[in-house]
Every structure is written in C-alpha cells, then in structure tokens.
N, CA, C and O of each residue as an XYZ file, in Angstrom:
440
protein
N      22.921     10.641     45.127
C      22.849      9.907     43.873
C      22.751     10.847     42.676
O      23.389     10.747     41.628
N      21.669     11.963     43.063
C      21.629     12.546     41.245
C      23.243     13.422     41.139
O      23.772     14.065     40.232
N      23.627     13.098     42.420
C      25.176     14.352     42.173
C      26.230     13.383     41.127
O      26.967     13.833     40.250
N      26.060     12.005     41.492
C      26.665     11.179     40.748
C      26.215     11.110     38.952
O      26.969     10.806     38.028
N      25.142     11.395     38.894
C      24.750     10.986     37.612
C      25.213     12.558     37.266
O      26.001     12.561     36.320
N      25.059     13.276     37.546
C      24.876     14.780     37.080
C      26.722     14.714     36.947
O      27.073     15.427     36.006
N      27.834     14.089     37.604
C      29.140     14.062     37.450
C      29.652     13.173     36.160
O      30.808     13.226     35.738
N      28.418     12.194     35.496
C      28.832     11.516     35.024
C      28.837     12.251     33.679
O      29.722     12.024     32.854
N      27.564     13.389     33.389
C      27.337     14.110     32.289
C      28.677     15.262     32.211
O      29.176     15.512     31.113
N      29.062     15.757     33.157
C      30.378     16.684     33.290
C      31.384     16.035     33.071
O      32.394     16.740     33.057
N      31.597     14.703     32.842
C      32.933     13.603     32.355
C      33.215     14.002     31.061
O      34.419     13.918     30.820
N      32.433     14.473     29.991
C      32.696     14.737     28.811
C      32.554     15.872     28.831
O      31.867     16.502     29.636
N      33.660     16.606     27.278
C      33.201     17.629     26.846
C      31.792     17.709     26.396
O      31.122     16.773     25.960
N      31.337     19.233     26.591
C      29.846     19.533     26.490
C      29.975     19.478     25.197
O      29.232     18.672     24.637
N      31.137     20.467     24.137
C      31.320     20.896     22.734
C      31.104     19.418     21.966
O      30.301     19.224     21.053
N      32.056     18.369     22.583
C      31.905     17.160     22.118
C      30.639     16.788     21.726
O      30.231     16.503     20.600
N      29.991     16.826     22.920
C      28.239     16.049     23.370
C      27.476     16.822     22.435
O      26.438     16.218     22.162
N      27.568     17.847     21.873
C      26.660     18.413     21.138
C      26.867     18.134     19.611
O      26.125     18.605     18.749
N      27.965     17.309     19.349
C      28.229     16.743     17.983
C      27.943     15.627     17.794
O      27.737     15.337     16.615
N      27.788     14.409     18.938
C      28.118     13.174     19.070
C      26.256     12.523     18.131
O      26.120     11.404     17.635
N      25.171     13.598     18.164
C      24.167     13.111     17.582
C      24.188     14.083     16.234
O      24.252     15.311     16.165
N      24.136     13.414     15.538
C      24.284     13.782     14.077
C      22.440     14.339     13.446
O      21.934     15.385     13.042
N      21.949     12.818     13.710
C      20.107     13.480     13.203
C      19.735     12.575     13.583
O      20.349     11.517     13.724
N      18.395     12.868     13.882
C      17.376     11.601     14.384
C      17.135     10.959     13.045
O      17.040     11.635     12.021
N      17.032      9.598     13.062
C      15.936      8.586     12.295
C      14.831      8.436     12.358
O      14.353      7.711     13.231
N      14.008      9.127     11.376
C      12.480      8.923     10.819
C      12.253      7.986      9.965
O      12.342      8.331      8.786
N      11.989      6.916     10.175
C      11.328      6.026      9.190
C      10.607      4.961      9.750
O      10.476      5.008     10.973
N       9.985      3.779      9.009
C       8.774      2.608      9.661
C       9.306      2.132     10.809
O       8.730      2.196     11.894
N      10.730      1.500     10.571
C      11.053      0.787     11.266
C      11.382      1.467     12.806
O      11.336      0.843     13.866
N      11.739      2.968     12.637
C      12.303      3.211     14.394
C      11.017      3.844     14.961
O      10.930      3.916     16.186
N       9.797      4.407     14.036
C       8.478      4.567     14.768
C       7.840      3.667     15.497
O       7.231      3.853     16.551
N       8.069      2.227     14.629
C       8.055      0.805     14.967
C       8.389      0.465     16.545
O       7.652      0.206     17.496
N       9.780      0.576     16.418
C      10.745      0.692     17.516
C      10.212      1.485     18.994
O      10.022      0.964     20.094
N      10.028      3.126     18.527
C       9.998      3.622     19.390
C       8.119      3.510     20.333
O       7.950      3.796     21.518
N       7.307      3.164     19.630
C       6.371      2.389     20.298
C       6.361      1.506     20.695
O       5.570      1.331     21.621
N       6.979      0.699     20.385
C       7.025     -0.745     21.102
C       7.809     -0.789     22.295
O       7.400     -1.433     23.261
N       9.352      0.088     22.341
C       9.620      0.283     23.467
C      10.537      1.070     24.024
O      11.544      0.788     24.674
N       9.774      2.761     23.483
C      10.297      4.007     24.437
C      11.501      4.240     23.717
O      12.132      5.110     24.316
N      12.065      3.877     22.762
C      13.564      4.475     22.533
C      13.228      5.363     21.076
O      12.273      5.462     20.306
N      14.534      5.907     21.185
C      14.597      6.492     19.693
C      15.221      6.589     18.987
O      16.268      6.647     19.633
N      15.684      6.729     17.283
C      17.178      6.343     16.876
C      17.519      7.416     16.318
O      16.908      8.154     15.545
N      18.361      7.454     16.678
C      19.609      8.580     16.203
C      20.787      8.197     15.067
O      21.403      7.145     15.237
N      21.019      8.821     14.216
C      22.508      8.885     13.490
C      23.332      9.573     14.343
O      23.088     10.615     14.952
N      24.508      8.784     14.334
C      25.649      9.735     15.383
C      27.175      9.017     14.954
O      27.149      7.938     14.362
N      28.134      9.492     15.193
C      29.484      9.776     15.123
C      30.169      8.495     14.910
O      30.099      7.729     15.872
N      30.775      8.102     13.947
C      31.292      6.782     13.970
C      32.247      6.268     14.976
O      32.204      5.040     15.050
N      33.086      6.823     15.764
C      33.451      7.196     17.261
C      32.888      7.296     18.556
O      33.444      7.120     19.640
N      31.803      7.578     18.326
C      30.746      7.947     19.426
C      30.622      6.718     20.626
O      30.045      5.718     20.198
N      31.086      6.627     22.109
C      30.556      5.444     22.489
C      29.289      5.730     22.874
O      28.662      6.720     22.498
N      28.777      4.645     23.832
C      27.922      4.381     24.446
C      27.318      5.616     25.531
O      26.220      6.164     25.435
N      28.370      5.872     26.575
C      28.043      6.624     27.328
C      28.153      8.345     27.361
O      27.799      9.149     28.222
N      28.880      8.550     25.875
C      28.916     10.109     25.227
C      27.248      9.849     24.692
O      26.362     10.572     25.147
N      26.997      8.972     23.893
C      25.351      9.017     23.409
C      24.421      9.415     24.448
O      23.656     10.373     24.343
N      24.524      8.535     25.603
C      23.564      8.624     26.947
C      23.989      9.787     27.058
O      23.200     10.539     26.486
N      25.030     10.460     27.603
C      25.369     12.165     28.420
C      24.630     12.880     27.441
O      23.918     13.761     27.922
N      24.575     12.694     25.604
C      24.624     13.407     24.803
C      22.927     13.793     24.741
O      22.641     14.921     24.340
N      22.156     13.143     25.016
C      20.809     12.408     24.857
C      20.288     13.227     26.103
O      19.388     14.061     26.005
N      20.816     12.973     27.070
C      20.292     13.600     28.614
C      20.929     15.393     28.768
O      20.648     16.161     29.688
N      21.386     15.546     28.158
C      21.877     17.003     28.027
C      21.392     17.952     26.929
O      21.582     19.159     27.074
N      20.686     17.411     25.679
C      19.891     18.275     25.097
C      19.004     18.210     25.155
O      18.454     19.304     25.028
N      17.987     16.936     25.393
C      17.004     16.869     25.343
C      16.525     16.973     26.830
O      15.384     17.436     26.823
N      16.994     16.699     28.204
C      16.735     16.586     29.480
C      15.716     16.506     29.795
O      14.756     17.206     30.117
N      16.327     14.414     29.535
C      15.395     13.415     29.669
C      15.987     12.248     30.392
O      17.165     12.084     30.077
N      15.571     11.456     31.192
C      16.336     10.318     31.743
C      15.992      8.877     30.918
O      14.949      8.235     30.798
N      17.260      8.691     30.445
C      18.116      7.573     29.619
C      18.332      6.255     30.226
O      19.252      6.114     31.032
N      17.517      5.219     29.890
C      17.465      3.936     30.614
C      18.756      3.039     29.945
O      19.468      2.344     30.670
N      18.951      3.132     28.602
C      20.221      2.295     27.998
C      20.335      2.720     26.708
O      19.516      3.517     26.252
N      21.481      2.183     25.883
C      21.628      2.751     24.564
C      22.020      1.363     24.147
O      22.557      0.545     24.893
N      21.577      1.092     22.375
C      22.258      0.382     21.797
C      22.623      0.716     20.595
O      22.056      1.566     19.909
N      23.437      0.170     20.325
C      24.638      1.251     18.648
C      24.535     -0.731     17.742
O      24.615     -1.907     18.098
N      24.261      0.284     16.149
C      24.254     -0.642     15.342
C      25.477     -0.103     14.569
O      25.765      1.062     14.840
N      26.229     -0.712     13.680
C      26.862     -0.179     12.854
C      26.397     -0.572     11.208
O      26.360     -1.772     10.937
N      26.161      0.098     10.480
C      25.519     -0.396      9.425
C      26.515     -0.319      8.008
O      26.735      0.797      7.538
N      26.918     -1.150      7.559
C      27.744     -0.470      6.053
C      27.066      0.198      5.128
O      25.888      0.503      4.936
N      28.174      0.365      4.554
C      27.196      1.269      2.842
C      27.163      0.481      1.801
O      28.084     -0.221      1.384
N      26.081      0.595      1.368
C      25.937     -0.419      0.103
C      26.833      0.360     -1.068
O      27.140      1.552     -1.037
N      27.265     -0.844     -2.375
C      27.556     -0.673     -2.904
C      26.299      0.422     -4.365
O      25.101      0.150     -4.288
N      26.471      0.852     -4.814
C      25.326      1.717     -5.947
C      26.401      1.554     -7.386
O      27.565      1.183     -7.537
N      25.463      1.976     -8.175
C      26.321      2.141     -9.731
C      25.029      3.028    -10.218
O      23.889      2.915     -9.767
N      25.523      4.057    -11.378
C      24.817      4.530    -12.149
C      26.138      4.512    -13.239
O      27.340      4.775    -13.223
N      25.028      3.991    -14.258
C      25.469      3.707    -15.905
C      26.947      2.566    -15.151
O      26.941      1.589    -14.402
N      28.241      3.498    -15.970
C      29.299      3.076    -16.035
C      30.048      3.226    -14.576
O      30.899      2.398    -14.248
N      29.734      4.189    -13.823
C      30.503      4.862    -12.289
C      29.953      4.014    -11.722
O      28.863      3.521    -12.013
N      30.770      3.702    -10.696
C      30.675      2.682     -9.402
C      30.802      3.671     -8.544
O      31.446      4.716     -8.639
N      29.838      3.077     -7.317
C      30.654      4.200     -6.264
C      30.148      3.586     -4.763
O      29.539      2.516     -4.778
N      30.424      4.324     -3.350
C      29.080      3.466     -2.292
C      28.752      4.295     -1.096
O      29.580      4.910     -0.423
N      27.796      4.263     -0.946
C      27.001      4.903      0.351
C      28.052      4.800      1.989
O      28.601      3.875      2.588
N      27.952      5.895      2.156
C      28.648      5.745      3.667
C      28.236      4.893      4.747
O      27.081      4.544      4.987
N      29.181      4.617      5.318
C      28.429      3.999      7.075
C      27.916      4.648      8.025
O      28.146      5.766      8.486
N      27.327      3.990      8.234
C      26.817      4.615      9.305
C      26.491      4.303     10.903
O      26.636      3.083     10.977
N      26.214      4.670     11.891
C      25.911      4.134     13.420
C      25.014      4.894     13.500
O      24.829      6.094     13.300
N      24.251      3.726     13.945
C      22.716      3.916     14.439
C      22.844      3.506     16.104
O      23.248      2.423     16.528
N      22.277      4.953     17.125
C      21.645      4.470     18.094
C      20.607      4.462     18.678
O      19.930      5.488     18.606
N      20.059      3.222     19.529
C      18.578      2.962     19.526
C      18.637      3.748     20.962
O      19.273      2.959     21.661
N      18.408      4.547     21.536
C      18.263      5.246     23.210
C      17.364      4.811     23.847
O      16.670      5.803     23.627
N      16.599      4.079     24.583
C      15.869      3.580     25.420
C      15.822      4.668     26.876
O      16.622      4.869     27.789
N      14.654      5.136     26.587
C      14.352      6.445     27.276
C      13.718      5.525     28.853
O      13.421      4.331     28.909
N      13.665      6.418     29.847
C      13.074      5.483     30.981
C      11.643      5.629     31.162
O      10.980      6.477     30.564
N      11.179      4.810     31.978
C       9.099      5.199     31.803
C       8.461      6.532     31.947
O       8.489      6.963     33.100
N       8.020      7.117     31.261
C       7.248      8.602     31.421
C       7.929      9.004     30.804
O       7.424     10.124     30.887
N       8.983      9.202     29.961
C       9.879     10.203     29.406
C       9.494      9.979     28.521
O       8.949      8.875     28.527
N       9.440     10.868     26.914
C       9.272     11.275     25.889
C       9.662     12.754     25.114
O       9.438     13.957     25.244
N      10.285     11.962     24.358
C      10.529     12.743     23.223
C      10.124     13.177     22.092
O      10.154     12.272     21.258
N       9.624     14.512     21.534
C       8.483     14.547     20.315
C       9.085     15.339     19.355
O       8.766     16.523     19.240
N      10.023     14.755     18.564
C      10.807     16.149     17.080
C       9.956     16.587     17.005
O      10.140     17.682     17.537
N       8.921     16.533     16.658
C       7.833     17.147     15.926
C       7.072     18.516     16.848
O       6.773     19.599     16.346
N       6.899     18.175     18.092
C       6.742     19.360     18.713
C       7.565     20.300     18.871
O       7.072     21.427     18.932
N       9.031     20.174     18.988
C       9.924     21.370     18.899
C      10.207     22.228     18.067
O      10.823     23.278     18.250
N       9.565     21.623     16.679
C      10.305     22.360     15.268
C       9.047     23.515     15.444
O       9.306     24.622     14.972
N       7.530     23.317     16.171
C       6.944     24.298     16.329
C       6.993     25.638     17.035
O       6.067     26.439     16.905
C-alpha cells in the first residue's frame, strides 16, 4: 500500500509540486478552520487540481493528507479617486491533514 501512495506523489512533476502552493493563509477565519478541523489554507495556482495540492502538501511538508477542498474566490472591484481597477483571484485550499498530523509555520521560520 504505501508503494502505491508513494507512486501517486511520483505522478507529478516534483518542479511543478513545489509551485502549486503559492502561501499559506493567516487570518481569523482559517485559524478558525484549522482548529476546528485539522486543515490548513493555502493560496495556490489557479490551475492547480486537487491531487497536485495533496502530492504538493505531502512532499514538503511530510505529512499525511486526509482530503483537500479548493475555493475559488473573485477579486473585488476597488477605486481610488477617479482610477478603477480590481483585485486578483484567487484559489484557496482548505487541506485536511489526517489525525496526529500537524503543521506549525511558525515553528519553521525558527
């Protein structure tokens, strides 16, 4: 079995997998999130599926990945004075890590 999962991470390029997460999301709502239940959110690739996120997720961080879910979010429109202009899109994914696993940004940057 782990030869299977470990084949499923070698399905993609590695070069790929190391682009496919853009930056983690810090704010109320995914601290929210990630206590309530184990996942964590990421900004990532407007392309990006599902199972490049999971390979992408389990290959830098090497951690086992229970499911992923992808939001797509638009950009709001903004104006200052007379210029119009609007915020990019973006994809948000929520990673749902499996029981015991954890992930801590905050300890690595040390």
């Amino acid at each position: 079995m782990s030869a299977a999962s470990n084949n499923s991470a070698k399905k993609f390029d590695e070069g790929r997998l190391m682009q496919v997460l853009v930056a983690p999301i810090v704010s109320e709502k995914a601290t929210m999130v990630a206590d309530k239940s184990n996942a964590v959110t990421f900004k990532v690739l407007q392309d990006a599926t599902k199972p490049e996120i999971k390979a992408a997720v389990e290959l830098m961080f090497s951690v086992q990945v229970k499911g992923v879910s992808v939001a797509n979010i638009k950009g709001k429109q903004k104006r200052f004075g007379r210029s119009q202009g609007r915020r990019d899109n973006i994809r948000k994914a929520y990673v749902t890590l499996q029981p015991g696993q954890e992930l801590n940004f905050s300890g690595e940057t040390a």
